[in-house]
N, C-alpha and C positions, 0 to 999 in steps of 0.2 A: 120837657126835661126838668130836673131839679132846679140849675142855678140858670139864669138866664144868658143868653150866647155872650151879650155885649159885656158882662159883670166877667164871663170865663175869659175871652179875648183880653179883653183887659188886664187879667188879671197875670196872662203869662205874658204880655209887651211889658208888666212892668218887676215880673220876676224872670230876667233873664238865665238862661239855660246857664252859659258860663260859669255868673257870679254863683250861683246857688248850690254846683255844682263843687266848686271849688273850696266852697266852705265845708266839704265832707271829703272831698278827693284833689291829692295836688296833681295840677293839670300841666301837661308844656307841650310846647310844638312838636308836631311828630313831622308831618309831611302837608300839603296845602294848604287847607284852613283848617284843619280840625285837630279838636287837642287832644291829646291821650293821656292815661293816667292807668295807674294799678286798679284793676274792678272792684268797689268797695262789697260786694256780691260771692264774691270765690277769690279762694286763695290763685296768685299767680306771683310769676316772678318779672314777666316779661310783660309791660304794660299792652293789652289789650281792650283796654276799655275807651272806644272814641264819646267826644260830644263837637257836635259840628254846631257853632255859631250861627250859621247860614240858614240851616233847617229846623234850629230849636228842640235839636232830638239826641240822644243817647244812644250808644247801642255797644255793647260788649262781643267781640268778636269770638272769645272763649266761652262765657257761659250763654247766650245769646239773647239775654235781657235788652230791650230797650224801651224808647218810650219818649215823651215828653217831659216836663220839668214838675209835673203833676204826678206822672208816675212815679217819679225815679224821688218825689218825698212820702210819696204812701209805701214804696217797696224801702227805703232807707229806713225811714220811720215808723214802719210795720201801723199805716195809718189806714182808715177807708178815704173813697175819692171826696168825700164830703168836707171830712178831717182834712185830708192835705191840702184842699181848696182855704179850708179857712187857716190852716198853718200860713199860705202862701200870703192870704187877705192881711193879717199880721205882720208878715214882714214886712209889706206893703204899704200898708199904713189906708190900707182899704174896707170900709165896712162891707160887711156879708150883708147881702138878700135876707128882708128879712121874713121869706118864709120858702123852706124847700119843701119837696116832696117824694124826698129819698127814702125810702121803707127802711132799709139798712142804717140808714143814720138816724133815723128815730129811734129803732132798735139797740143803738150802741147807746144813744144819749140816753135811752131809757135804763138801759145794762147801770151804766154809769153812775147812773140816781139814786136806783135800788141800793148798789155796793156803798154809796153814801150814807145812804140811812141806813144799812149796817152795819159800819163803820163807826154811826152814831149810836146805836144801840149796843154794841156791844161795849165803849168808851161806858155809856151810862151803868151798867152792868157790875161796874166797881164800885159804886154805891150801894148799893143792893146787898142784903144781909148774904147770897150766894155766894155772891162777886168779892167776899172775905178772905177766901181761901186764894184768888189773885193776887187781892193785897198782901197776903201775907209771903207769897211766893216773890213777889215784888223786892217786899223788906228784905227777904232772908237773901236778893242778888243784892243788894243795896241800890235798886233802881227805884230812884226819886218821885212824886208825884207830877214833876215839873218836865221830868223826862219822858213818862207817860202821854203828859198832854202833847208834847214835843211831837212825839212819833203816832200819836191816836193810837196806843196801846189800849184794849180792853178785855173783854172775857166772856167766852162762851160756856153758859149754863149748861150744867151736867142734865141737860132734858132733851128730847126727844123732837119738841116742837114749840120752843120759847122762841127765838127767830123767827119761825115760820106763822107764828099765828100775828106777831106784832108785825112782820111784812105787808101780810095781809089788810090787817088794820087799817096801813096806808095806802093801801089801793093796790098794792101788788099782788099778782096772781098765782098759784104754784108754778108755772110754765115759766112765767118769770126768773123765778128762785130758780127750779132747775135747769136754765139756761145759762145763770150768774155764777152754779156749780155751789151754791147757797142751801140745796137740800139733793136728796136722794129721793130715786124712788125704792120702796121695799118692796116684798115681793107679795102683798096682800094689794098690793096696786094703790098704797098711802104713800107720800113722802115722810121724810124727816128730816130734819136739822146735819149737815154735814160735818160743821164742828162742833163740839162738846163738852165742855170740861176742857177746856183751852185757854191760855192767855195768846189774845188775839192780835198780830201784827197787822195794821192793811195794808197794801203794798201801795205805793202812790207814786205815779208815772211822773217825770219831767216838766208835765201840764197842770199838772196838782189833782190831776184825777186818782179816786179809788180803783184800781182796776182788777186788784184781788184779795185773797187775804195768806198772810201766814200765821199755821197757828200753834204756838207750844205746848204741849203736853203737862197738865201739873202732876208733879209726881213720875211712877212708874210707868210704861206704858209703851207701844209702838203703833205708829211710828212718832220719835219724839217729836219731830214738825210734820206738819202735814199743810202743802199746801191749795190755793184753790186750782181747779183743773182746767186743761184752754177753755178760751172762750172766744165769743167775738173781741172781747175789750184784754186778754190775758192771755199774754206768752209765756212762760219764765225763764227760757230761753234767752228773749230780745228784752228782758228787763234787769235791772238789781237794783234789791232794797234799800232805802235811802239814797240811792241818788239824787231824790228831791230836794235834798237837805245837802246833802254832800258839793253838791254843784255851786254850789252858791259859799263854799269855804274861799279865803283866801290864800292857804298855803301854798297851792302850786301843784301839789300831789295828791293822790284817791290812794288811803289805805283798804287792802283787799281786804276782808276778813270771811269767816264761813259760815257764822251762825246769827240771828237775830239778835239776841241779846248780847252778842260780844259788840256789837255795832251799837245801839243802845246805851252800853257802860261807856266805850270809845268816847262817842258827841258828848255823855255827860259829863266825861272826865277832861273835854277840853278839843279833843282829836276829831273836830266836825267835815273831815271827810272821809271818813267811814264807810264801807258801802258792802256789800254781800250780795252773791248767786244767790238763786232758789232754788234748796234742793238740787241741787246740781253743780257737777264741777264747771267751771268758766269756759264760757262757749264763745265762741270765735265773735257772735252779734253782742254778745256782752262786751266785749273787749274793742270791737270798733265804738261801740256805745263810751265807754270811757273815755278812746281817744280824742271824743271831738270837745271834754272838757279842760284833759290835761295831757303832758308826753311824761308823765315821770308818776311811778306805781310803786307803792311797798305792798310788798305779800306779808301778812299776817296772819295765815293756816295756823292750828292747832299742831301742837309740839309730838305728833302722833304720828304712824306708819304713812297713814291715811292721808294726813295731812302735807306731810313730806311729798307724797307721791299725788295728791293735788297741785302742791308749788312747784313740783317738776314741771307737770303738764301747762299750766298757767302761764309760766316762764316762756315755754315756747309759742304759745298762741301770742303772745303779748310781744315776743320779742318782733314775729313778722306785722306788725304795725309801729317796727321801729320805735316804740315805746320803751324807757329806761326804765329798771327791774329791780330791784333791792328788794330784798327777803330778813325779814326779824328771826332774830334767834331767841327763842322764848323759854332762855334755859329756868329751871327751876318753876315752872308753871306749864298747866296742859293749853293754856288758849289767853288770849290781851286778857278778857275777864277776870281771868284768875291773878296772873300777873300785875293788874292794876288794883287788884282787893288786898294781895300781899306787900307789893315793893309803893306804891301809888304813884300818880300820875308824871309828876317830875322822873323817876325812873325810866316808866315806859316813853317820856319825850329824851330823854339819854339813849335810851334802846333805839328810837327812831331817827336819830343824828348817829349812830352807830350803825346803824344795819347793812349788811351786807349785799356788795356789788353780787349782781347775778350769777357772776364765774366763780366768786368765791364761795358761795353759794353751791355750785354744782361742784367746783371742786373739794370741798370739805363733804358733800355726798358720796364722792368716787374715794374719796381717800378712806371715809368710814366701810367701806363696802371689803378692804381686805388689811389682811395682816404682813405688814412692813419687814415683820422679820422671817418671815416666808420666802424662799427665793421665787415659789412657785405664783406667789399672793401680789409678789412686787413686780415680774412680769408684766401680768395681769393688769395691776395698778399702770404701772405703764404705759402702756397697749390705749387702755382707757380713756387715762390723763392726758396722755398725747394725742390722742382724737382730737381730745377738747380742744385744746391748743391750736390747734390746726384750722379748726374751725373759729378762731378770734379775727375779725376785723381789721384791726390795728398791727403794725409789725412791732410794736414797742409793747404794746398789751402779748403779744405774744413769747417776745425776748422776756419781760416781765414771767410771767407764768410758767417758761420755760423752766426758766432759775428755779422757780419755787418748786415745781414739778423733782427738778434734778436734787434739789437738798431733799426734800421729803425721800427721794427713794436711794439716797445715797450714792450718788450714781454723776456723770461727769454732765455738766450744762450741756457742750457738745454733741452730746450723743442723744437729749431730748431736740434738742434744736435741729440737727438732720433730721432723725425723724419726723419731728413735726413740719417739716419744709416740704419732704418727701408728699407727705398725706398732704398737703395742702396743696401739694402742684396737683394728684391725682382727686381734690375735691374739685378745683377750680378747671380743670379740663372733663372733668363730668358736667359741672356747673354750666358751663360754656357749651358744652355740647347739645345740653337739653335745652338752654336758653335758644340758640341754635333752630333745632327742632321747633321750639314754641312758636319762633317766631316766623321761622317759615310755614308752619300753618297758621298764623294768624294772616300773612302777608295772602296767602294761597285762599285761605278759606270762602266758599262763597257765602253771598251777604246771609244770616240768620244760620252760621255753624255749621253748614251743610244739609242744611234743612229737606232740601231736595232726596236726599237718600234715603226720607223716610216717607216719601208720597208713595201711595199705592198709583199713581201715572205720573211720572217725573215731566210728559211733556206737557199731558196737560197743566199740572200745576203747575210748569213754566210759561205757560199763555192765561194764566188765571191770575198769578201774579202783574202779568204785564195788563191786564184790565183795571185790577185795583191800582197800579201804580198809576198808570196814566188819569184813569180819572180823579186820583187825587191829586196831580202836580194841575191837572187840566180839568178843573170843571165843569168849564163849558161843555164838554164831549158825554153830558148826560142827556144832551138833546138828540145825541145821534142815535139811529134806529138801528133796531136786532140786536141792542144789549140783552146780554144771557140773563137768564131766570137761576136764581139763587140750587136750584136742585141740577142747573145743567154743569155745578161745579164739581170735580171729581174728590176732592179735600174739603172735609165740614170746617174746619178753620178759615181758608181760606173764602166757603162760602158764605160764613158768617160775618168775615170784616167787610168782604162783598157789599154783604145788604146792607151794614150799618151805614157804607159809602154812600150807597145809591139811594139808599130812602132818605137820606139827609139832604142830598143836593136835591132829589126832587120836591122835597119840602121846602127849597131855598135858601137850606141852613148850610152855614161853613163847613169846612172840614177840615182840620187839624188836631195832633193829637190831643189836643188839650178839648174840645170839645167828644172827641170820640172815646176818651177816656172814661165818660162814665157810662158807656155801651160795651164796649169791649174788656174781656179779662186782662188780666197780667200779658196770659201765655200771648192772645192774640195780638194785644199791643206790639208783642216783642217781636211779635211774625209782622206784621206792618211794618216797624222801623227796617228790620233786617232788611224785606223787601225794596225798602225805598234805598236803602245802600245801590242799588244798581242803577249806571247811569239811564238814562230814555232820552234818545232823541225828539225834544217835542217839536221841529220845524216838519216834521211829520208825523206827529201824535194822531191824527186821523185816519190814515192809512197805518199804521202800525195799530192800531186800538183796533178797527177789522180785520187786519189778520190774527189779532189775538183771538178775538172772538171766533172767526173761523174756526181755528185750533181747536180753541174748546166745544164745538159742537160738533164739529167731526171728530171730535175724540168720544164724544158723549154718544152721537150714532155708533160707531165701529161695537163701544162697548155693549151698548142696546143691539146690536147687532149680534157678538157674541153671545150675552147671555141669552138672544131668542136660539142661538145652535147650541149651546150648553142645555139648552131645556128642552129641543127637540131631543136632541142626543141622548138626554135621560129617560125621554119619553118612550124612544125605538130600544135601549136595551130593557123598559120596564116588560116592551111587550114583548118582548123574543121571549125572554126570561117566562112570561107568563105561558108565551106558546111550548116553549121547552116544557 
């Protein structure tokens, strides 16, 4: 195995499930020992996500993840099991082994290395009589040399294979470069250089790793950013740029913005929590990703259709991590960039002590969308407005808005305030009903989601389950004879956590998640934990662990038994057919 048993053990007695747990998800008592919390995994409303103290395991009863305290930082942290081992070694105050033998964690560490030294070569590239046309592109945003170094701003040469031959240089391989998403292949079966003629952002993770690039377009051209594509080491999804830098502000709050270079001007203009998507509007892992540094967000989108209609969406992704919301109004400029080149810096910190609450925000949306002096438009407006209303939290934010609602449309307090009471008793009895619903399937659900309704033999895999559970709560019971052979299993999942089981205790080695995590996937972890949700009597785990097995080999004959009459059967209509 990579790290050795005693260094893994150790490692999860001294990063307990709970504590580690609770630092990404708040926990409280649900029912006997184990805590629940909202799945930081999928959206829900009705906490479904358990962590039982007692067994050191996770398991989400809605999406049906679970795991160990291993998993659940490689699945939160989009880590491999190497990386979360050593995330864990860290908090712990534990050094790592100092030599593993993870194929995969070579691979990323080597990922890792590459993206550095091009990170570094393209940084150097602004020296370079090429590298002119960056600078000058530089000057004309008024982005500083100091800002540059800040962010490892640099420039990719309008050439074909200037990266790619100086990779090499260093020992890296094409295969390399094409896995880092660093070259292309063409269609003569050569690569090339994937960015170009680019001023070059590197994207750098939370750990101060390079893990990809964004890169600007000089001049005309599409697409104007273009960023590097997945990788082992690159999501952009579960990333945004300058967090690295952003995390470490002290003001309290992450301003959102959209583009590289408005983030960039931002830090240099004073405003060092900054932070931008890639290429992309704000995705739900981004936004958990935010909240485990702050609770309080301004949106700084681009003064555009585009941009409006990104802060919409953003708004709502952010508002279900109960994260507070202000949005800038960037009147008289298209983006902060512009704004902070025209009015400068003092302005745009007025504009950010001014910016608007998120309702006001949507309500100056709905209000622009019609015409007031419309009876038809005011309606409308109405209809709208008083949705919104209805859906406020607070009864005083509501009274509040009410007012403002009924002066804008000329119309009596009164008559928004019923309505809005109305909708809001029929939101919260829908609310309540599906809450309702959720949680009587979460209460009802069997362990792993209902997992059973998609075994091709529900009974066997309910006697195959009961073998892996028992010899994992009981591992003495791998001395007992007529344990099944990993092919008498009717489900490859289950057959596979099977062997990981049983070849480890007959090795002598432990078994728990934390050690069976770097054998098993995501999916199968998840089916494990799920499993072990079901109680087992063990004052008779020996007689129950044979009737398991039983089960499963008379399920395995019956079917062997079938398929020899499915294959006579085809046999006798092959030959009638022939005698016909």
């Amino acid at each position: 195995m990579a790290f050795p048993e005693n260094f893994i053990n150790e490692l999860t007695e001294r990063n307990d499930i709970v504590e580690v747990v609770s630092s990404y998800v708040r926990l409280s008592k649900k029912s006997g020992s184990n805590l629940f919390g909202l799945c930081p995994f999928h959206s829900e409303k009705t906490p479904s996500f358990s962590v039982s103290p007692d067994k050191q395991i996770y398991h989400c009863f809605g999406c049906g993840k679970g795991g160990g305290v291993i998993n659940f930082i490689m699945e939160i942290e989009n880590l491999s099991f190497p990386e979360a081992v050593e995330f864990l070694a860290k908090r712990a105050g534990m050094p790592m082994p100092e030599e593993t033998n993870d194929r995969e964690s070579r691979r990323r560490a080597r990922m890792l290395e590459l993206n550095k030294a091009a990170a570094r070569f393209f940084y150097e590239q602004l020296s370079t009589v090429a590298g002119q046309a960056a600078c000058d592109y530089m000057r004309k945003r008024q982005l500083r040399p100091a800002t540059a170094r800040n962010f490892g701003i640099g420039f990719a040469p309008d050439s074909w294979n200037s990266l790619t031959e100086a990779m090499k240089a260093k020992g890296f391989t094409e295969k390399e470069l094409a896995e880092a998403g660093l070259v292309r292949h063409g269609k003569n079966g050569g690569v090339y250089d994937t960015f170009r003629n680019r001023l070059m952002f590197p994207v750098i993770d939370v750990r101060g790793n390079v893990i990809g690039f964004s890169g600007r377009i000089l001049g005309d051209g599409e697409p104007k950013y273009m960023n590097s594509p997945e990788t082992l080491v690159f999501n952009k999804s579960r990333n945004l740029f300058a967090l690295n830098l952003a995390k470490k502000s002290k003001c309290g709050y992450i301003i959102l913005s959209e583009g590289n270079i408005d983030v960039a001007s931002l830090h240099q203009a004073g405003f060092d929590s900054a932070v931008a998507s890639l290429g992309t509007s704000l995705t739900p892992e981004q936004a958990r990703l935010i909240s485990r540094y702050t609770d309080q967000v301004v949106i700084a989108y681009d003064n555009d259709g585009a941009g409006i209609k990104a802060a919409q969406r953003a708004i709502g992704i952010l508002e279900k991590l109960d994260l507070k919301v202000k949005v800038l109004r960037l009147e008289g400029a298209k983006d902060p960039d512009e704004f902070i080149k025209l009015k400068g810096p003092e302005a745009f910190r007025k504009l950010l002590e001014g910016s608007e609450d998120q309702i006001d925000y949507r309500l100056r949306a709905v209000t622009e969308k019609y015409d007031l002096s419309s009876d038809g438009d005011k309606v409308a407006f109405l209809k709208e407005a008083t949705e919104l209303v209805a859906r406020l939290p607070g009864a005083v934010e509501r009274q509040v808005y009410a007012m403002r609602v009924a002066s804008m449309a000329g119309v009596p307090e009164s008559v928004v305030a019923d309505e809005a009471r109305r909708r809001r008793k029929r939101l919260l009895s829908s609310a309540r009903k599906a809450q309702e619903r959720e949680q009587t399937r979460v209460d009802r659900a069997p362990p792993g989601g209902g997992r059973t309704g998609r075994y091709s033999d529900p009974a066997s895999a309910a006697a195959e389950e009961g073998v892996i559970r028992l010899l994992y709560l009981e591992p003495s019971l791998i001395d007992e004879p007529g344990l099944p052979d990993t092919e008498d299993f009717s489900q490859e999942s289950l057959g596979r956590i099977y062997s990981a089981i049983r070849d480890r205790l007959r090795r002598g080695e432990s078994v728990n998640t934390a050690t069976l995590g770097e054998e098993l996937s995501g999916e199968d972890m998840s089916l494990l934990v799920s499993l072990l949700q079901k109680p087992e009597l063990l004052s008779r785990s020996r007689q129950s662990l044979h009737d398991y097995i039983n089960k499963v080999k008379e399920r395995r004959e019956e079917s062997s038994q079938s398929s020899d009459l499915r294959a006579l059967a085809n046999k006798y209509r092959e030959k009638k057919g022939y005698e016909g």
